[in-house]
Every structure is written in C-alpha cells, then in structure tokens.
N, CA, C and O atoms as a Tripos MOL2 file, in Angstrom:
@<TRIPOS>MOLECULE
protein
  200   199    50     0     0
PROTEIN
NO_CHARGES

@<TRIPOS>ATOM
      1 N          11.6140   12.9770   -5.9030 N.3       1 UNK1
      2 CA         10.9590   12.3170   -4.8100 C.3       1 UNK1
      3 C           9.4900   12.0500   -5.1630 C.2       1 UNK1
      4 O           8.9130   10.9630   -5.1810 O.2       1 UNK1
      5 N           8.9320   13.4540   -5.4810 N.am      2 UNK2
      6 CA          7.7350   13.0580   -6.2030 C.3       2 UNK2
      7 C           7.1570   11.9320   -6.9650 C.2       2 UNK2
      8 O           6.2050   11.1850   -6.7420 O.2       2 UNK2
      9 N           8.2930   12.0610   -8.2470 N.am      3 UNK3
     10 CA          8.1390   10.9540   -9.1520 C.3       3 UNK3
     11 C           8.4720    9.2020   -8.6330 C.2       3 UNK3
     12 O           8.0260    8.1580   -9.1080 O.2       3 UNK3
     13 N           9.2490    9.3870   -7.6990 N.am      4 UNK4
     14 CA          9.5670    8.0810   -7.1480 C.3       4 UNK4
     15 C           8.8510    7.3310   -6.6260 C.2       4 UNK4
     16 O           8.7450    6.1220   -6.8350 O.2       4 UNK4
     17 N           8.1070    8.2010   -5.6530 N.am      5 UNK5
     18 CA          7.1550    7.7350   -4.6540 C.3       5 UNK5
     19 C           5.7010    7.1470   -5.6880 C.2       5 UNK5
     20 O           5.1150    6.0860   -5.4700 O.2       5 UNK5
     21 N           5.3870    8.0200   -6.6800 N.am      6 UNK6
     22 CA          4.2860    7.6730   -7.1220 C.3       6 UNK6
     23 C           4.5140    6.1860   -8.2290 C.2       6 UNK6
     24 O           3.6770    5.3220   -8.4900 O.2       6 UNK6
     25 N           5.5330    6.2660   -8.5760 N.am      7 UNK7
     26 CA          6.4700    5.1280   -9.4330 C.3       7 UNK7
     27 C           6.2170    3.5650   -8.3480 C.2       7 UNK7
     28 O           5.9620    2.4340   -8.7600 O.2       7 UNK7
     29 N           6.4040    4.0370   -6.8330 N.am      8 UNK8
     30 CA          6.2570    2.9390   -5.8960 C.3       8 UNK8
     31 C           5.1250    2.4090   -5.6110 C.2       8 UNK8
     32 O           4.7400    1.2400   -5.6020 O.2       8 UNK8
     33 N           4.5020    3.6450   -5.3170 N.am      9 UNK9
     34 CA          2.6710    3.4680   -5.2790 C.3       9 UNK9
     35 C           1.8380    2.7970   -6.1350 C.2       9 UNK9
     36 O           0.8290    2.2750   -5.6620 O.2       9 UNK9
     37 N           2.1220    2.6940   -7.5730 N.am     10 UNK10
     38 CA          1.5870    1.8190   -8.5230 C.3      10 UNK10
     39 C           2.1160    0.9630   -8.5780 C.2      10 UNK10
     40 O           1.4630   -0.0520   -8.3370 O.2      10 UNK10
     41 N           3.2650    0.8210   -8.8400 N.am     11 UNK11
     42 CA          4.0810   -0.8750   -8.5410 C.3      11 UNK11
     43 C           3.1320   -1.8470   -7.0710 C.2      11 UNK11
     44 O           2.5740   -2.9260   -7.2650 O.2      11 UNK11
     45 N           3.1560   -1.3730   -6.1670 N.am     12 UNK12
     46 CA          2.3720   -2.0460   -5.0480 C.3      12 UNK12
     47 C           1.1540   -2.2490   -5.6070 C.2      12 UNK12
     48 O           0.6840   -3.3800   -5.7250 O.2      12 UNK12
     49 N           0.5450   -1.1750   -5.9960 N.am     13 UNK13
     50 CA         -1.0180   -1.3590   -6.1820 C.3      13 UNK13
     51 C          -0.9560   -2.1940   -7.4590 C.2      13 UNK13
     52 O          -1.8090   -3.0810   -7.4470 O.2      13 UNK13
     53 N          -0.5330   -2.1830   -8.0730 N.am     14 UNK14
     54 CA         -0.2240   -3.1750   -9.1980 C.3      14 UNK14
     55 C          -0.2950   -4.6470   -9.1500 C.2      14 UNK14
     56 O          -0.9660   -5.4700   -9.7740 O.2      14 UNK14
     57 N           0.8760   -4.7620   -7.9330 N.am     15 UNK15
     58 CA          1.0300   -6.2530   -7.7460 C.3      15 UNK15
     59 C          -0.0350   -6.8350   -6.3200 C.2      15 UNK15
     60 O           0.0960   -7.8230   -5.5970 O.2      15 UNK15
     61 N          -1.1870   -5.6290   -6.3320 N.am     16 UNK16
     62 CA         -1.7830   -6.3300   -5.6190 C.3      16 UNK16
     63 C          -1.7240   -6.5210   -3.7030 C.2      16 UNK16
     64 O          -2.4280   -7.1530   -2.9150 O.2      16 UNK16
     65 N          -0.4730   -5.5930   -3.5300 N.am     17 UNK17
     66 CA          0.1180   -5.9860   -2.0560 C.3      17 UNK17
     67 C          -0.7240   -5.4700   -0.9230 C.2      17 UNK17
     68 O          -0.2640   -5.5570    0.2160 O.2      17 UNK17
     69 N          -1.7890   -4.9970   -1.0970 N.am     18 UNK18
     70 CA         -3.2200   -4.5540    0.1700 C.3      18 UNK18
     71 C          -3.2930   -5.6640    0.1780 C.2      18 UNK18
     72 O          -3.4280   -5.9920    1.3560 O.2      18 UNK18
     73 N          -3.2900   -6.4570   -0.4040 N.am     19 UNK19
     74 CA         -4.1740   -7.7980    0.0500 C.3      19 UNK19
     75 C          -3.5150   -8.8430    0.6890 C.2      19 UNK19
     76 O          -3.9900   -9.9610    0.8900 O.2      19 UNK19
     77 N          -2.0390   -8.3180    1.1070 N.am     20 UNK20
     78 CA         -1.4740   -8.9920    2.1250 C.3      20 UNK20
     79 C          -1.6470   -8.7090    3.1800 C.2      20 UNK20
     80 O          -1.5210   -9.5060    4.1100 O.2      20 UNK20
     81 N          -2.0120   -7.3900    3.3230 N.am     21 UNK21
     82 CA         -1.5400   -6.7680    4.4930 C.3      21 UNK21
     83 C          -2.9270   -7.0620    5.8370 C.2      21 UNK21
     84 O          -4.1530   -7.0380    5.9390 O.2      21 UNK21
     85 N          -2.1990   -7.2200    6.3200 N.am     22 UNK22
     86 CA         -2.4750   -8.3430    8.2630 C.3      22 UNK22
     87 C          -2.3390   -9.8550    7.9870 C.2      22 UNK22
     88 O          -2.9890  -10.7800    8.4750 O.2      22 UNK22
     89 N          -1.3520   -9.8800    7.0970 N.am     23 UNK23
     90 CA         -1.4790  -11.2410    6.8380 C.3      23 UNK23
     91 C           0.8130  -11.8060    6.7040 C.2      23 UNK23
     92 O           1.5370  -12.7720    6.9480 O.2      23 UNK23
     93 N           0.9020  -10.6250    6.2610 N.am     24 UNK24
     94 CA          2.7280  -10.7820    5.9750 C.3      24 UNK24
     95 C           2.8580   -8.8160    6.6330 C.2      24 UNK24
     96 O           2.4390   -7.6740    6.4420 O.2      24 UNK24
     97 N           3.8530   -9.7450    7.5490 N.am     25 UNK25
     98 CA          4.2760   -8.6980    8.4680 C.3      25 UNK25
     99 C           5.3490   -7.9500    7.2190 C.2      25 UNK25
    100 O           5.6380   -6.7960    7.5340 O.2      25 UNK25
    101 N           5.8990   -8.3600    6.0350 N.am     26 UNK26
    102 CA          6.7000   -7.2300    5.2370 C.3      26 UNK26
    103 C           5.7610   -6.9530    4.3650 C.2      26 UNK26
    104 O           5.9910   -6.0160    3.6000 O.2      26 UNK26
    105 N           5.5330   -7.0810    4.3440 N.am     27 UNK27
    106 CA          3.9150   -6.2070    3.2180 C.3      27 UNK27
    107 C           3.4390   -5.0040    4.2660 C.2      27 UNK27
    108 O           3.3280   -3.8390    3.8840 O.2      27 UNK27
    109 N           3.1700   -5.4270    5.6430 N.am     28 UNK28
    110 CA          2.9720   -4.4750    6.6740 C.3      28 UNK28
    111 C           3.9650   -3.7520    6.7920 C.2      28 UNK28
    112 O           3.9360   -3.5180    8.0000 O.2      28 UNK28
    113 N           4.7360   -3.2840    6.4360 N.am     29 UNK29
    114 CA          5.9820   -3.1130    6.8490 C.3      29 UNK29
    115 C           6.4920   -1.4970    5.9490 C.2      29 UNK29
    116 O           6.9540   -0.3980    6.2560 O.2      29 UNK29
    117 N           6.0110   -2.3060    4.5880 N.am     30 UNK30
    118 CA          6.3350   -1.4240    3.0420 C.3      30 UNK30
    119 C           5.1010   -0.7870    3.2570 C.2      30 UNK30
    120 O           5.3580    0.3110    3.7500 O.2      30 UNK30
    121 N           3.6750   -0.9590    3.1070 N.am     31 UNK31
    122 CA          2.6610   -0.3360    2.9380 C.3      31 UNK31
    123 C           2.5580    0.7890    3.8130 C.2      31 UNK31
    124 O           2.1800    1.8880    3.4080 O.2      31 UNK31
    125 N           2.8930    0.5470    5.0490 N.am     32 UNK32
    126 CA          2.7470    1.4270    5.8970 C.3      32 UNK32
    127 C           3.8760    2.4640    5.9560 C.2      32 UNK32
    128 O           3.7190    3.4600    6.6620 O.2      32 UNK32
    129 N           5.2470    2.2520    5.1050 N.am     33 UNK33
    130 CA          6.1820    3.6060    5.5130 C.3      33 UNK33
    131 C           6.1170    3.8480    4.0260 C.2      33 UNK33
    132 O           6.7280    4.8530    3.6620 O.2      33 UNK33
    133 N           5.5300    3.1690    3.1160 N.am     34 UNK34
    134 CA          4.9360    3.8080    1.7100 C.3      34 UNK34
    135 C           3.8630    5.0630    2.1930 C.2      34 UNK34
    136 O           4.0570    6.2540    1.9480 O.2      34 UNK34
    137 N           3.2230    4.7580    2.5990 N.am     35 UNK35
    138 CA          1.6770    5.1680    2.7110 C.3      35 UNK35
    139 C           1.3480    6.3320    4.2540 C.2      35 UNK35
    140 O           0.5460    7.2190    4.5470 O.2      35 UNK35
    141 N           2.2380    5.8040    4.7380 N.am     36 UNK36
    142 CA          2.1040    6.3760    6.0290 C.3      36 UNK36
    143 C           0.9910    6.3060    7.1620 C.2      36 UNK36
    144 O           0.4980    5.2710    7.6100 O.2      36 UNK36
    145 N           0.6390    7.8280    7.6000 N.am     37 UNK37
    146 CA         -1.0510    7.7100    8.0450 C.3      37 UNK37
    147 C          -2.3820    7.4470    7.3460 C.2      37 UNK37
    148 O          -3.5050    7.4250    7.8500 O.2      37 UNK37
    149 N          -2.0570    7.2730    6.2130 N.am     38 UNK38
    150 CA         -2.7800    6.7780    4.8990 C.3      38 UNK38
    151 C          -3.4200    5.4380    4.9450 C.2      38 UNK38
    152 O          -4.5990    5.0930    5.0190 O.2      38 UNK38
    153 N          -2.0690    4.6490    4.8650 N.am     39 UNK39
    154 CA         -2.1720    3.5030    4.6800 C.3      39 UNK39
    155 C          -3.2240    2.7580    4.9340 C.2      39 UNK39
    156 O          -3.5170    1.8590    4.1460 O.2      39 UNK39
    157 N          -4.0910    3.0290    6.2430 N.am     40 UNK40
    158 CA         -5.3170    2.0080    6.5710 C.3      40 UNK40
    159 C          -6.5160    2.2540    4.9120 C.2      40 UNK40
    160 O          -7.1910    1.4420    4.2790 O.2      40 UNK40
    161 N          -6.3430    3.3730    4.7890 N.am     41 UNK41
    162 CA         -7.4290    4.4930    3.3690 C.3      41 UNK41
    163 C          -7.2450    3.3270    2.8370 C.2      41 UNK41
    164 O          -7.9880    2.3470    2.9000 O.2      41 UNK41
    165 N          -5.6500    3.5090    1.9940 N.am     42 UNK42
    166 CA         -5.3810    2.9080    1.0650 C.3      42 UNK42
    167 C          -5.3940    0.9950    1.0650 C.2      42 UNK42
    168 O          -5.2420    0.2670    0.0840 O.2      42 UNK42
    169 N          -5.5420    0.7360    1.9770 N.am     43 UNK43
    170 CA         -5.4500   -0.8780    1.7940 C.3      43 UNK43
    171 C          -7.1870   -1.1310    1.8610 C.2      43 UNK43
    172 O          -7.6580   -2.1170    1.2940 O.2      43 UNK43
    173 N          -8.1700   -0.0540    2.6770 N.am     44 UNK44
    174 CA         -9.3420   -0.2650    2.5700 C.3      44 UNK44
    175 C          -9.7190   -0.1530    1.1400 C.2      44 UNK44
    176 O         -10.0200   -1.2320    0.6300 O.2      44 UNK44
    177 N          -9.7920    1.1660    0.1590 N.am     45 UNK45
    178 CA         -9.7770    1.5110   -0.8370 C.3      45 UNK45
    179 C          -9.4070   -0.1550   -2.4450 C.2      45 UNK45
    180 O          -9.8950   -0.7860   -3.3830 O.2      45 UNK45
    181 N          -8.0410    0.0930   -1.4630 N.am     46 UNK46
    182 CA         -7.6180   -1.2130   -2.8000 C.3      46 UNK46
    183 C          -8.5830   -2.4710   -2.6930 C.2      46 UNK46
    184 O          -9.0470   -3.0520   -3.6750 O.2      46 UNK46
    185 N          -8.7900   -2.7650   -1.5570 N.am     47 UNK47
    186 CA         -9.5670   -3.8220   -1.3090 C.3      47 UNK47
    187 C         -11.4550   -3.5000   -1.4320 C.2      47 UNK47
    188 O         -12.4830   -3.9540   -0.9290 O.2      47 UNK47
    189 N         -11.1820   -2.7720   -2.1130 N.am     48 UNK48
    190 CA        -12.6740   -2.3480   -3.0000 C.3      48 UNK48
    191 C         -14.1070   -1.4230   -1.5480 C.2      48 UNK48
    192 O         -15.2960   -1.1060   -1.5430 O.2      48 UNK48
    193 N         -13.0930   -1.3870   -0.7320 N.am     49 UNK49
    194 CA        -14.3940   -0.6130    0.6220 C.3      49 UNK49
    195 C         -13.8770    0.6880    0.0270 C.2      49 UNK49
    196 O         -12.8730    1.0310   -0.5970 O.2      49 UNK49
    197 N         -15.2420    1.4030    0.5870 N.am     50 UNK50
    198 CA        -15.3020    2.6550    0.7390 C.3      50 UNK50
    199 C         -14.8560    3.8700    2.5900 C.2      50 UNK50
    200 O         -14.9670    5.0950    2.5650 O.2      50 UNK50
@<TRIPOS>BOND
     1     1     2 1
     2     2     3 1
     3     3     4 2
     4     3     5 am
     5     5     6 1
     6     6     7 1
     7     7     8 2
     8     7     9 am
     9     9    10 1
    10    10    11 1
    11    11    12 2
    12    11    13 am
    13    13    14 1
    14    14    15 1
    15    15    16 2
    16    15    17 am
    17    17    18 1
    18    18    19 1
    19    19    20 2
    20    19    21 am
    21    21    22 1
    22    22    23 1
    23    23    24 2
    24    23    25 am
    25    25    26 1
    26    26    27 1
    27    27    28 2
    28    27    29 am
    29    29    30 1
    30    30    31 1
    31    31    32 2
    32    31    33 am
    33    33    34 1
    34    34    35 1
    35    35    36 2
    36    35    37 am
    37    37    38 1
    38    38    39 1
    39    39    40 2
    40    39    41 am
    41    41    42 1
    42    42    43 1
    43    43    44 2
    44    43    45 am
    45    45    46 1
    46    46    47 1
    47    47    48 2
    48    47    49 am
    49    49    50 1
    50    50    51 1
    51    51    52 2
    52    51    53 am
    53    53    54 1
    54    54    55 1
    55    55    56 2
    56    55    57 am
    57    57    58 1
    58    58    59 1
    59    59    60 2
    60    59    61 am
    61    61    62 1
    62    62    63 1
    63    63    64 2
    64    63    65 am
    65    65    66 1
    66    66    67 1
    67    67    68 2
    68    67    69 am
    69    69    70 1
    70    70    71 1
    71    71    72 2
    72    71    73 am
    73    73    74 1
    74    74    75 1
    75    75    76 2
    76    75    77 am
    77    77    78 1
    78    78    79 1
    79    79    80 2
    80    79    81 am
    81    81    82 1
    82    82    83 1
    83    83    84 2
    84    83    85 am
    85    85    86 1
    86    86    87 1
    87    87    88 2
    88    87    89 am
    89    89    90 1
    90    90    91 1
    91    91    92 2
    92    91    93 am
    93    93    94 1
    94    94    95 1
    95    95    96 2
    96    95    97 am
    97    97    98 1
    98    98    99 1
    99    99   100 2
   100    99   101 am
   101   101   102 1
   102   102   103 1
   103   103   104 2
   104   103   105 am
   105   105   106 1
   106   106   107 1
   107   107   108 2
   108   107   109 am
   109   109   110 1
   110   110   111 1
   111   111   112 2
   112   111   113 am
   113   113   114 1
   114   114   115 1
   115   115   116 2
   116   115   117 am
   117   117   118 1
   118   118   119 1
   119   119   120 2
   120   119   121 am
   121   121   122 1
   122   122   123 1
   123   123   124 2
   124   123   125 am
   125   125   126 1
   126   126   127 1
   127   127   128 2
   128   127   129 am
   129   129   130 1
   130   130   131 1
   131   131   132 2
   132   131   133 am
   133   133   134 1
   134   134   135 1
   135   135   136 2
   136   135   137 am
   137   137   138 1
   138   138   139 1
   139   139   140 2
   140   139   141 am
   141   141   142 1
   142   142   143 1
   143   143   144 2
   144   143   145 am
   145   145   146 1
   146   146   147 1
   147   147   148 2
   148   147   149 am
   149   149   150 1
   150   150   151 1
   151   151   152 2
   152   151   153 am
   153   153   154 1
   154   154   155 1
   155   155   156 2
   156   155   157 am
   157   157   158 1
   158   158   159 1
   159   159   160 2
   160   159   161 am
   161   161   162 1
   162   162   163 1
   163   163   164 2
   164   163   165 am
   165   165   166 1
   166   166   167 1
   167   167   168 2
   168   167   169 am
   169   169   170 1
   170   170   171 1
   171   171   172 2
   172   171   173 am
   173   173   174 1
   174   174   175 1
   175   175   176 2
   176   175   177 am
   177   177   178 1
   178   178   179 1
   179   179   180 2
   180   179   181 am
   181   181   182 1
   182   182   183 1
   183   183   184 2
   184   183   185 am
   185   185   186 1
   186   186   187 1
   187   187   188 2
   188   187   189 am
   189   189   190 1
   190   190   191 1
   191   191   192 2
   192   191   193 am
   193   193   194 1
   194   194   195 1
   195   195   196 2
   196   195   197 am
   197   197   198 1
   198   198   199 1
   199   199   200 2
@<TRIPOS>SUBSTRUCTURE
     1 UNK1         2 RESIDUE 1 A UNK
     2 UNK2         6 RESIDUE 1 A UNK
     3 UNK3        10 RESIDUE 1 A UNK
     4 UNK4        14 RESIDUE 1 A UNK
     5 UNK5        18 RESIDUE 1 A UNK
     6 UNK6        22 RESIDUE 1 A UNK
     7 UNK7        26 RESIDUE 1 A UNK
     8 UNK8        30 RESIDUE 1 A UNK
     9 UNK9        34 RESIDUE 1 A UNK
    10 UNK10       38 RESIDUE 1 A UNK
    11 UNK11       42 RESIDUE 1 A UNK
    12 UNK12       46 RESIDUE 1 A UNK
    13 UNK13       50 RESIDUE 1 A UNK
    14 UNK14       54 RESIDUE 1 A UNK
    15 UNK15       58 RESIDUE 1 A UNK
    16 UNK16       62 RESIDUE 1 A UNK
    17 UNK17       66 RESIDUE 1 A UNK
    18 UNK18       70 RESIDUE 1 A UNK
    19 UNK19       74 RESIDUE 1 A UNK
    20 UNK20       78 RESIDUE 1 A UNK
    21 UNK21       82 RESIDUE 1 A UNK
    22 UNK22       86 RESIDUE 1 A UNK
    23 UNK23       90 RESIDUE 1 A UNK
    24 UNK24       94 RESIDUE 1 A UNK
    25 UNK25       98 RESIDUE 1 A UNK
    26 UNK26      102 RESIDUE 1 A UNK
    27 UNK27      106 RESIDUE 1 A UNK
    28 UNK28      110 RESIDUE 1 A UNK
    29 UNK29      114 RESIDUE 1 A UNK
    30 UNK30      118 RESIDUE 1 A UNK
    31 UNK31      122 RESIDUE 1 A UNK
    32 UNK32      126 RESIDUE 1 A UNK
    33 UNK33      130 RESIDUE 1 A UNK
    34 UNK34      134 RESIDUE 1 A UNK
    35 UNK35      138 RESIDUE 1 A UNK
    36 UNK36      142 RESIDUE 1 A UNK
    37 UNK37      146 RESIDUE 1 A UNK
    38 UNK38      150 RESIDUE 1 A UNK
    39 UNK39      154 RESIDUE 1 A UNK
    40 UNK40      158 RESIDUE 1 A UNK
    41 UNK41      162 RESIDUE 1 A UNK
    42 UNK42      166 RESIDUE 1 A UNK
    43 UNK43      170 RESIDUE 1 A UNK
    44 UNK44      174 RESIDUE 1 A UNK
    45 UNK45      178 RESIDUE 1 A UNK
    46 UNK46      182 RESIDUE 1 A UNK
    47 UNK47      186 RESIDUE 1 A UNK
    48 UNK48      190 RESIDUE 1 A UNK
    49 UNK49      194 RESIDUE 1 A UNK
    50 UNK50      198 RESIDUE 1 A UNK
C-alpha cells in the first residue's frame, strides 16, 4: 500500500495534475481521494506557494 500510493503520488506530480485542479472536476476528484485532507498543501505546494 505504501509503495503504491507513493508510485501514484509521483505519477500525478509528474504529469503535472495540481494544475488542473478547480478547473477539471476528475483531476478534483483523483487529487483529493489521492491526497486526502492534504490535498489543498499539496496542489498549493506543486503550484510553487508556500
């Protein structure tokens, strides 16, 4: 599970998919049951905010 999840986490961040998100409701969709209560961190983060 470990390994899976983190296998998923770079694939997204990879292809870039924060930078859909409020924009494609399935990007919203994955990021957020990827990421969980996270998710806002992580799409701020990818998108270069602190």
């Amino acid at each position: 599970m470990f390994l899976g999840n983190g296998m998923l986490f770079s694939v997204m961040l990879a292809i870039d998919m924060p930078s859909l998100f409020g924009s494609d409701p399935d990007a919203d969709d994955l990021l957020g049951t990827a990421f969980g209560e996270k998710c806002l961190q992580v799409v701020q983060l990818a998108r270069g905010g602190r």
